[in-house]
N, C-alpha and C positions, 0 to 999 in steps of 0.2 A: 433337565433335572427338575426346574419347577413346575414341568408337568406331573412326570413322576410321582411328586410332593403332592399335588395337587389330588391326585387319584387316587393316592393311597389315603391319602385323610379320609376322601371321600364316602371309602367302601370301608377304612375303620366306626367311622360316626352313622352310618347306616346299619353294623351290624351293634353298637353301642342301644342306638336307638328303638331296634327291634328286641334286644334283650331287655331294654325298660321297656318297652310293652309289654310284651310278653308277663315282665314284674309286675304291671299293675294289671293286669288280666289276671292273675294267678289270685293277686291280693283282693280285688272287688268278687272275683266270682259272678265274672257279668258276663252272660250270652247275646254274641253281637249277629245270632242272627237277625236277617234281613225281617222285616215287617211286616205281614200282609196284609191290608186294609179288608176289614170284612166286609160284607156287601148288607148289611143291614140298613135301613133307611128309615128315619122317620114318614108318619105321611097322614096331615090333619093333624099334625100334632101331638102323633101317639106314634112311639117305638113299640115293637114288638119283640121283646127277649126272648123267647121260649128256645131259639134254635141256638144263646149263645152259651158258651162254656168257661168260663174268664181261664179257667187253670188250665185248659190248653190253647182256647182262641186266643188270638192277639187283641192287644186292647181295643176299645169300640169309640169311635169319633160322634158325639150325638148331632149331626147334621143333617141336611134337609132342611122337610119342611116342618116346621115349626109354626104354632101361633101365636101374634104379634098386637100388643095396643099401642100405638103411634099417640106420640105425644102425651104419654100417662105412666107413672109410676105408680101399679098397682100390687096393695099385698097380696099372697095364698086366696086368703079369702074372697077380696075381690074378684082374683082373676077365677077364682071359681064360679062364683054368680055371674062373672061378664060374658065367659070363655065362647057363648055363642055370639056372641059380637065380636071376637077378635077375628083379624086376618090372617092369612098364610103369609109365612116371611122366609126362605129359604135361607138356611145359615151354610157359611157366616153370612152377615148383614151388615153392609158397611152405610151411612148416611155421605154422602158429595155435595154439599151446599155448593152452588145455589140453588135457590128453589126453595120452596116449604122451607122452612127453617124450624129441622126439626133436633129439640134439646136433649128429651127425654124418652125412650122405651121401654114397654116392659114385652118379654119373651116366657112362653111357657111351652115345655115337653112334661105327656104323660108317658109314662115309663111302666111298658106289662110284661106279667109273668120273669121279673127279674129274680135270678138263682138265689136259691135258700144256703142256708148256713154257710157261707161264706164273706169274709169281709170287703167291702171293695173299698173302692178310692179314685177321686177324680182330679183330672190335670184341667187347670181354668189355663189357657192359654191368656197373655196377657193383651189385654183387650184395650188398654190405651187408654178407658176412658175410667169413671166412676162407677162400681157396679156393687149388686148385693144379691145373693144368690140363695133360694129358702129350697129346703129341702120336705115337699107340703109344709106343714107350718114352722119347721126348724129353718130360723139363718145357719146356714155354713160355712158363708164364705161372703168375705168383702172385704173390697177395694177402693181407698179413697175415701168416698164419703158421698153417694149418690143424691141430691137434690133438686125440685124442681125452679130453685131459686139460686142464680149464679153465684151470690154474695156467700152462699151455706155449703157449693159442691168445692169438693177436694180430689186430685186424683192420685196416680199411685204408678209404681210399673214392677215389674218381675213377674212370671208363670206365678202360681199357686198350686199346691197339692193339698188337698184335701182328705183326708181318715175320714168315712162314709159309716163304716162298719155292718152290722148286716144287714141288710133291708127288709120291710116288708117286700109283697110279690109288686104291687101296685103304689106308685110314689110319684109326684108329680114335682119336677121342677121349676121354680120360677126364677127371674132373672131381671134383674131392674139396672137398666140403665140409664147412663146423661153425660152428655159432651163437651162440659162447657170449660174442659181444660184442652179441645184440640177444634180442629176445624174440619175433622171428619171424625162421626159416630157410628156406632153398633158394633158388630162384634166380629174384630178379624180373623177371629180362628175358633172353631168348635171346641168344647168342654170334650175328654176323653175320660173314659169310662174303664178301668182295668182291677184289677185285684190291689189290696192295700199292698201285699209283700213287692209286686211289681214297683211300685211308685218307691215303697223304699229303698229297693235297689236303686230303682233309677235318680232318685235323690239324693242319695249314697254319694253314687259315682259322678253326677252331675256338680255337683255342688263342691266337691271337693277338687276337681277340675277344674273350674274355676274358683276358689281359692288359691290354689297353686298358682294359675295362671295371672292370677294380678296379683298374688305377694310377688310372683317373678319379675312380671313386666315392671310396678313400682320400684322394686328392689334396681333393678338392670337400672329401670327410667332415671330415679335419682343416684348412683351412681355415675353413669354414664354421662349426666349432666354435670356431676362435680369435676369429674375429668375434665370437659370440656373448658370448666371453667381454669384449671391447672393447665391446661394447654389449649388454647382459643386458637390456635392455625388450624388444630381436627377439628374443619364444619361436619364431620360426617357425624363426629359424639353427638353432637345440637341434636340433628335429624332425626337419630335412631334414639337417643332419651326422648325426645317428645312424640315420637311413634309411639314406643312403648308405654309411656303413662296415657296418651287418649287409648292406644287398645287395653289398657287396664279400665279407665272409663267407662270404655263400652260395652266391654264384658260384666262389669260388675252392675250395669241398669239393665242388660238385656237378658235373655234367659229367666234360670231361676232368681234373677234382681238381687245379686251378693251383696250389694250394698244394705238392701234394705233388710237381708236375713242378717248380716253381721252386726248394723246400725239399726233397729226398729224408727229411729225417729230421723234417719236422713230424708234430706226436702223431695217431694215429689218433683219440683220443678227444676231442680239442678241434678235430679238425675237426668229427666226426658232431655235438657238442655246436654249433658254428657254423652247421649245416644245419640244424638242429632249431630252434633261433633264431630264424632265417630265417623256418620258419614260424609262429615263433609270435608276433612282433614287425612284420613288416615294414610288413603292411598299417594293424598299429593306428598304427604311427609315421606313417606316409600320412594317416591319418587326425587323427591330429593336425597333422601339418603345415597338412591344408589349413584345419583348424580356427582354425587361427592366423591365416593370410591372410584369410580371411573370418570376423569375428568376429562380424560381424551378423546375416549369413544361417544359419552354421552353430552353432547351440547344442544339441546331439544331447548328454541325459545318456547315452547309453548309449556316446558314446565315452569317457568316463570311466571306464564298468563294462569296455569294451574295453584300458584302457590298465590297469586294476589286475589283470586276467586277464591278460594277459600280462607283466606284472613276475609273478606268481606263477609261471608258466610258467619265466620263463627263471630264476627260481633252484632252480624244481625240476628241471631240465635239467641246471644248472654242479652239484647238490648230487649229486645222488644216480648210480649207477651208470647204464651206457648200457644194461644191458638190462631196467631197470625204467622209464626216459620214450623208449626206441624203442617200446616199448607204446603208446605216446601217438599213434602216426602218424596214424593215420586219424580220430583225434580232431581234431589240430591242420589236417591237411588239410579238413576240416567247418569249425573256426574260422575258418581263412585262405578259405574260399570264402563265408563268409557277412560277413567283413571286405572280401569285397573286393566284393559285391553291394552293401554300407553305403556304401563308396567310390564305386559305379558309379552310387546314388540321388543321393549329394551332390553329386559333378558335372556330372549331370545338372540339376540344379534352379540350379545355379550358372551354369552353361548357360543354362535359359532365363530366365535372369536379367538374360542378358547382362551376367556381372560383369566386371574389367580383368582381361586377356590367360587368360581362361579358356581362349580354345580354344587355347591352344598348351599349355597344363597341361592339357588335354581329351586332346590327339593324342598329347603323349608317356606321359601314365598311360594309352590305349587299350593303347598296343604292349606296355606294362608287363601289364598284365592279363592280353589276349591271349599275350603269352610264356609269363606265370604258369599261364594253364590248359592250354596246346600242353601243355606239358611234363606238366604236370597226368593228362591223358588220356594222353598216351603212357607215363607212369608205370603208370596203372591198367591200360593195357592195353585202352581204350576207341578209341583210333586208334593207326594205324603211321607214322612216319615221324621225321627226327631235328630232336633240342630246339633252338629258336630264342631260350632262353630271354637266353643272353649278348646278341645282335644285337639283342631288344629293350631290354635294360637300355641296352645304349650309345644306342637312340636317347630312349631315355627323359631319357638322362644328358644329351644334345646339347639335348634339348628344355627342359628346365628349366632349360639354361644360356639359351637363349632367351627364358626365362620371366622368369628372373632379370635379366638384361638388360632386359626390359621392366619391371618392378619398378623397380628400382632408375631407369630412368629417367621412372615415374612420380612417385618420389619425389622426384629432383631437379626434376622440372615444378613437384609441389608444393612445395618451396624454393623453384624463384625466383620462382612466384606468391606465397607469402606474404614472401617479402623486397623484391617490390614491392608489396606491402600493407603490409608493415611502415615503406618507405621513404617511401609516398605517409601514412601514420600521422603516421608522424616529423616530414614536413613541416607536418602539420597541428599538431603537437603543441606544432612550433617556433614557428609562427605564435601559439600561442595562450600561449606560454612569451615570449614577445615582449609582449605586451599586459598578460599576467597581470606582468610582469617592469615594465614601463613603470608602470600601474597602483602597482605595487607600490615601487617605488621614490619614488614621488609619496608613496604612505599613512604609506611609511618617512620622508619627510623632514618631511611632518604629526604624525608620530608624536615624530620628534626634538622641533622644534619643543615640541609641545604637553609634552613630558618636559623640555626645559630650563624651561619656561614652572612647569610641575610643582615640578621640583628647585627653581626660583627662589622659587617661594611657602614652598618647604617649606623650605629654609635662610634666606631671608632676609627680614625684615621688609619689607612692601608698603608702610607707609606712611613711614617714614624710609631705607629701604635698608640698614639695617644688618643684620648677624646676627639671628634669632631667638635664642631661649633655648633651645631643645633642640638648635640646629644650636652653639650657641656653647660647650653642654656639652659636647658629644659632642666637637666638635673641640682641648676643654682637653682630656679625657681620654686622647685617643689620644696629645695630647705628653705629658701624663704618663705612660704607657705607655712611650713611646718613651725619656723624660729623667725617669726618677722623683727625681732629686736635683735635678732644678733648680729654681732658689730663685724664688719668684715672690710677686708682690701683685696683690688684687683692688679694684678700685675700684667701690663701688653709687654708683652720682647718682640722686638722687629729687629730683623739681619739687615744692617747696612750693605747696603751697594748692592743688594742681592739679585739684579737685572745684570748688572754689568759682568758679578760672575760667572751668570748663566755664558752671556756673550763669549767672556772671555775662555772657561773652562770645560763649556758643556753642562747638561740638563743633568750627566749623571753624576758629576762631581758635584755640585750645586742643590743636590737634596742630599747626597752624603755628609752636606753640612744639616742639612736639616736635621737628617738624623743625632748629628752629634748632639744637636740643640734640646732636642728631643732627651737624650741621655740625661744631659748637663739640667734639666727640669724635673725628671724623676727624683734622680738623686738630691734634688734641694726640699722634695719633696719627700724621702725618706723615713719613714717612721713617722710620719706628724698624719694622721685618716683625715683632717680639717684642710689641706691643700690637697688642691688638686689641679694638674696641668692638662690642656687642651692644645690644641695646635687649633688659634681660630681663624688662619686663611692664607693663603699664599706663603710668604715669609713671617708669619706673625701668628705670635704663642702667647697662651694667655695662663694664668695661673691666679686661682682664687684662694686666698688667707682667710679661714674662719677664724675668728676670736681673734683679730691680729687691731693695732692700732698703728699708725700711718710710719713711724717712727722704726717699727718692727719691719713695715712692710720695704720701705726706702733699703735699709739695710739684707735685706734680701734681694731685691733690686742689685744693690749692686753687688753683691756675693757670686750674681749669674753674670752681668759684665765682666767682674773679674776673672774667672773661669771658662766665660766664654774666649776671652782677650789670650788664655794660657792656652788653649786649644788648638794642637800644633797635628795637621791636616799634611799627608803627603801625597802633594800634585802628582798626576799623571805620568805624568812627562817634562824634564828640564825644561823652564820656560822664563826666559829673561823677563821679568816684567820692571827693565831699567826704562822703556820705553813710554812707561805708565805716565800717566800727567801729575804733579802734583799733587792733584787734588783723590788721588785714588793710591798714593802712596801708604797711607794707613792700611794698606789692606794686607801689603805681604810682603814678605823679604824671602827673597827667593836664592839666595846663594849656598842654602844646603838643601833646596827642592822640598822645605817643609811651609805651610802657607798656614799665615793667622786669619781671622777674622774678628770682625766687633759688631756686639748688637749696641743697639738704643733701647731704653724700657722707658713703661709710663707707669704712675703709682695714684691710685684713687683709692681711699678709705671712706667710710660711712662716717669715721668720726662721732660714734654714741648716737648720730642724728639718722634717723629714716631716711634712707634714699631710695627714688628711682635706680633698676636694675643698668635701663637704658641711657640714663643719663651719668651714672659713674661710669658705663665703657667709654660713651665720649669721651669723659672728662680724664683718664686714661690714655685714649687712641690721642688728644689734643696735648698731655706730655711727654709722650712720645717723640711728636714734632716737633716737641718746646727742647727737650733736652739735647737731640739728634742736632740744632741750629744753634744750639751754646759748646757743643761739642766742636762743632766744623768750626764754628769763630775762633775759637781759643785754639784750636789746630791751625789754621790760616796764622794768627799771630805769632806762634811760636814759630813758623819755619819763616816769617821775616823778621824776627829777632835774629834768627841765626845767618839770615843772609847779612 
């Protein structure tokens, strides 16, 4: 299916494409036939017109041979009186230091029997250096500021077109130039010769072409960079905004120089420094671009060794003077043709990889290339005809806006397929958030459950329900905590004999008393929230009096002896206990099977005075054993009174 997608975009933005041509073909009115180079030839110096026709020959390149003063910037007039002293110089003429070191030339063509009543116009190819162009004794053209003194020359960049208008038959041009903003001089590319209306056309359409082309590319470049900044995981925005704004650079110094027709007073030198850029960045930035988009396919170290070569480049470019890295030309032109061979293998094998929407990033880097080398060769002087290089950047620029629309609506494909992976997740997630919750809410009320069941054991006594001893401290202390002055009494109750009636009765008669005991404490403790009973160990119950004074507590004390003593328990099983020893006679009378028992209590109050928690149970558990041994005495004497 993302083939599909892929190829149908494809052949939609191809025929998109060709109907904007088609729209600006319709709109310029401009005839794209092919060029023929006329065979006309300078020779000594003198062009011969009579054979040319400008309204239907193609325009006329003034090349050849040409006559040359080396090392002199001569006016019309001089080079009239000199012209038998100049030399033959075959254009163009380029100067290659080392050697002679030469600054300054002047160039002169006489021009015969050129056409009557018509106007012409001539295209200055841009020549790199400083130059001033007289038409016999008319300037018509200049570039820079030509000088034989370094400190005075100035240079410039952009073609020139010139309005000639009509000529005489017989005119001579002269041509002055100086080099002292590069490190090669003379003149890369002949002056052409064609009808004014031609040049208008070609002006026309040229110029507006690149305007387009770098309002697009800056438009795209800074957007694209602000994205980047809103989202810094896409390195591919970085790449492809700063592609775009250097080929906005480079297009706007090269050619018809947009910069310098939109700006009259932009710097010569940070234009040449923008062109030089151009080549020395553009294609590695490409290259990482696509390194970016395909991060699987493309892991090339040497785009790496590609992108720190040109960061050195372009700060040795903005650093140092223009006529020590225009030395660099044909270096940098070597780099950019083997960047862009490295380009032409990666898309290739991306290609047949048939990766997303390659061939529309196939067709528009084609035209890009092919613009890049047109120009390329017609710079070197390897073919003739004029640069297409703007026309391909704009279709480059339309193509990756294609590209990018397809992108971005792979992306969104892949959103809403993982947002219905994520939704059809969710569902399942909820389903299982339901059962684990169901579950779960079950284990949590087992959990309660089994922790009140816990807490129950651990506060309070299992077999009378009373307080524990550790739950009954803890809980005296936190009120003393809260109420350290308040005046309180502690009551121990201990079962007499309570070993012997385990022996005697069993373990389960023998806490059936406990229990009783248990009772007989609730109830004294009835309605009053300030008592509270514990059971704190074995046979022994404790009971705490808030707000109680020792006099309250005693008589409490013995309110639970006496009830306890009334506490009428029925034994198991008939059990004579005539057999008992005296000294265990208090405990029961068994002749209707009903059994008593008796405790002993101990009574400790604060008495208004702060006390130790730990030192009133003492004082407490020690009258317990006080009482318990004044008890048994006074028992022992009364049964030998009566004997």
């Amino acid at each position: 299916m993302q083939y599909r997608m892929d190829r149908g975009l494809f052949s939609n933005f191809v025929y998109i494409l060709l109907l904007l041509l088609a729209g600006i073909l319709l709109l310029l009115n401009i005839d794209f036939a092919p060029e023929k180079e006329l065979r006309i030839k300078s020779e000594q110096g003198e062009m011969e017109l009579a054979f040319w026709y400008p309204e239907s020959s193609p325009p006329l390149k003034l090349k050849n041979a040409w006559l040359g003063f080396p090392d002199q910037l001569l006016t019309p007039s001089e080079v009239e009186n000199s012209v038998q002293s100049a030399t033959v110089v075959y254009f163009p003429n380029v100067w290659q230091p080392p050697g002679p070191r030469r600054h300054v030339m002047t160039y002169t063509l006489l021009l015969k029997h050129v056409p009557a009543d018509i106007k012409l116009g001539l295209k200055i190819p841009e020549i790199k250096n400083s130059f001033r162009l007289f038409l016999n004794e008319r300037e018509i053209a200049v570039g820079g500021f030509p000088s034989n003194d370094i400190s005075h020359s100035k240079g410039y960049f952009g073609d020139r077109i010139v309005g000639l208008g009509v000529l005489p038959s017989e005119v001579r041009l002269t041509l002055q130039v100086s080099n002292f903003g590069h490190s090669r001089g003379g003149v890369h590319g002949a002056p052409v010769l064609a009808t004014q209306e031609h040049w208008t056309h070609y002006y026309r359409f040229n110029i507006l072409v690149e305007c387009v082309v770098i309002s697009l590319a800056l438009i795209a470049g800074f957007l694209m960079l602000f994205e980047y900044y809103l989202v810094p995981e896409h390195k591919e925005l970085l790449w492809i905004s700063l592609f775009s704004l250097v080929l906005a650079g480079y297009i706007g110094t090269s050619g018809l120089g947009s910069f310098a027709t939109l700006m009259p007073r932009f710097p010569w030198e940070l234009g040449v420094r923008l062109e030089y850029i151009g080549f020395a960045t553009a294609i590695p930035l490409f290259l990482n671009w696509l390194a970016s988009l395909y991060k699987q396919d493309i892991q090339y170290r040497v785009i790496r060794w590609c992108s720190w070569v040109s960061l050195a480049l372009t700060f040795y470019i903005m650093l140092t003077p223009s006529n020590l890295f225009t030395g660099l030309l044909y270096g940098l032109l070597a780099y950019m043709c083997a960047c862009i061979a490295l380009a032409a293998w990666m898309m290739f094998t991306l290609f047949l990889r048939n990766r997303s929407g390659i061939r529309v990033l196939v067709f528009g880097a084609s035209a890009l290339m092919i613009g890049i080398f047109h120009d390329l060769m017609i710079f070197l002087g390897v073919i003739q005809g004029v640069g297409v290089l703007g026309f391909c950047v704009l279709v480059f620029l339309v193509s990756q806006l294609g590209f990018l629309t397809f992108y971005r609506t792979q992306e969104q494909i892949r959103i809403l397929d993982l947002n219905t992976s994520l939704q059809d997740t969710a569902v399942a997630l909820k389903t299982q958030i339901d059962v684990r919750s169901h579950d779960l809410e079950f284990r949590t009320a087992e959990l309660e459950q089994c922790k009140e069941k816990c807490q129950h054991l651990l506060n309070e006594d299992e077999l009378t329900g009373l307080m524990n001893r550790h739950h009954f401290l803890d809980l005296i202390e936190r009120r003393l905590e809260r109420t350290p002055r308040l005046g309180f009494s502690l009551i121990i109750v201990d079962i007499d004999h309570y070993k012997l009636i385990v022996d005697l009765h069993g373990r389960e008669f023998a806490e059936s008393i406990l229990q009783k005991m248990a009772k007989i404490l609730e109830i004294a403790c009835d309605n009053h929230f300030d008592r509270i009973p514990a059971r704190y160990g074995g046979d022994e119950f404790i009971l705490w009096l808030g707000r109680s004074d020792p006099k309250e507590a005693e008589a409490i004390a013995r309110d639970i002896r006496l009830s306890a003593a009334r506490m009428q328990i029925t034994l198991p099983s008939s059990v004579a206990l005539s057999s008992m020893s005296p000294s265990t006679s208090v405990l029961s009378n068994t002749s209707h099977e009903q059994y008593h028992f008796t405790v002993s209590t101990g009574v400790a109050s604060t008495d208004g005075v702060m006390r130790d928690l730990n030192a009133l149970l003492a004082e407490a558990a020690d009258s317990v054993h006080i009482n318990r041994m004044r008890r048994s005495k006074k028992t022992s004497n009364m049964q030998g009174a009566r004997k």
